[in-house]
C-alpha positions in Angstrom: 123.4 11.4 -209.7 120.9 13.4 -211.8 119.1 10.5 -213.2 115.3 10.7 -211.7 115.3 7.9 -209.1 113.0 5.0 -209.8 112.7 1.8 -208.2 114.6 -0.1 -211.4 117.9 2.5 -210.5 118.3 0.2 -207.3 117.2 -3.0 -207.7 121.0 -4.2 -209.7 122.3 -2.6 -206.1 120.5 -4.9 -203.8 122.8 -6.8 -201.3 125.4 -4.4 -201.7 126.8 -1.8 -199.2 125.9 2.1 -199.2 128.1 4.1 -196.8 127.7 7.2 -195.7 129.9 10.2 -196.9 131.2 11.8 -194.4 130.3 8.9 -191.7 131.1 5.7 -190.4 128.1 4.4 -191.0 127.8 1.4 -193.5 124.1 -0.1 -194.6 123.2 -2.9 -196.7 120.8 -2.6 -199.3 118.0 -5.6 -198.1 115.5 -5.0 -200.9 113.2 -2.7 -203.0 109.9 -2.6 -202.5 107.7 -1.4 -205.2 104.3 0.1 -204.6 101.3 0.2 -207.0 100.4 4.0 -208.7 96.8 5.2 -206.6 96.2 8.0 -209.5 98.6 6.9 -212.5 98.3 10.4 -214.5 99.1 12.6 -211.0 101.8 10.9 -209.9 105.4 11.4 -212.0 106.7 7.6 -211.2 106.0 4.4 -209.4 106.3 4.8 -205.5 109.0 2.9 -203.4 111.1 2.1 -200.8 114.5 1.2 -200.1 114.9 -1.0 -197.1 118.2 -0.9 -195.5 120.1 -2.7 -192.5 122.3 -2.3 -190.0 124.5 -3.4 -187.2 122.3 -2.9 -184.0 123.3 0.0 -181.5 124.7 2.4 -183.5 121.6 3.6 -185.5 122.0 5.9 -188.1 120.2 9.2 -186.7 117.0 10.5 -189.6 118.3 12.6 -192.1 119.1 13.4 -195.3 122.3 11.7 -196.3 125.0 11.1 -199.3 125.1 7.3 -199.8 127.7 6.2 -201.7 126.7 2.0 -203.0 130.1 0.5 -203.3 131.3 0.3 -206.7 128.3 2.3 -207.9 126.9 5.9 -207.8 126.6 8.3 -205.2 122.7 9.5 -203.6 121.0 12.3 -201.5 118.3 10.0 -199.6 116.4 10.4 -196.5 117.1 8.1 -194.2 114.3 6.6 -191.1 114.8 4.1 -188.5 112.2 1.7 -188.7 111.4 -0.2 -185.7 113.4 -3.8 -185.6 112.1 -6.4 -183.9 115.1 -8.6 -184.5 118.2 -8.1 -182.2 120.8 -8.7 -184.6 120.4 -5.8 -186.8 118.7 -2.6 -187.6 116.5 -1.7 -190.3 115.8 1.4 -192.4 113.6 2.8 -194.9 114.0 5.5 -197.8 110.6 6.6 -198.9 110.0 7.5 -202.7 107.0 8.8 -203.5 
């Protein structure tokens, strides 16, 4: 993809799947959360993140991964575990700043 990412690229994609090339892992796409510009003029777009979950126990390691959204287009995203209080799942977050 060589489209400049921007939280408006993902939002049509939330709910669906984005599976890891290469992997077995499979994350869903929870939401998009958009955050407000500090310095308008310095920064080149809106901030966000991409919040993504998974099964619990197999967590994803952090890295840099190809995420392919079903039926979609293919990204190079960083991937985090986030700490997950709930038990039936784990959640992730891509940072765009």
């Amino acid at each position: 993809m060589d489209e400049p990412l921007s939280a408006e690229l993902f939002l049509p994609h939330a709910g669906k799947v984005l599976r890891v090339k290469g992997g077995r892992h499979a994350l869903t796409l929870s939401h998009v959360e958009m955050h407000p510009r500090q310095e308008a003029q310095a920064m080149p777009r809106q901030p966000f993140t991409l919040i993504l979950v998974g099964p619990p126990g197999d967590v994803l390691r952090e890295g840099l991964y190809s995420l392919e959204i079903d039926g979609g287009p293919t990204f190079e995203l960083y991937v985090m575990p986030i700490q997950t209080f709930a038990a039936d799942r784990q959640e992730y977050q891509v940072a765009v700043n």
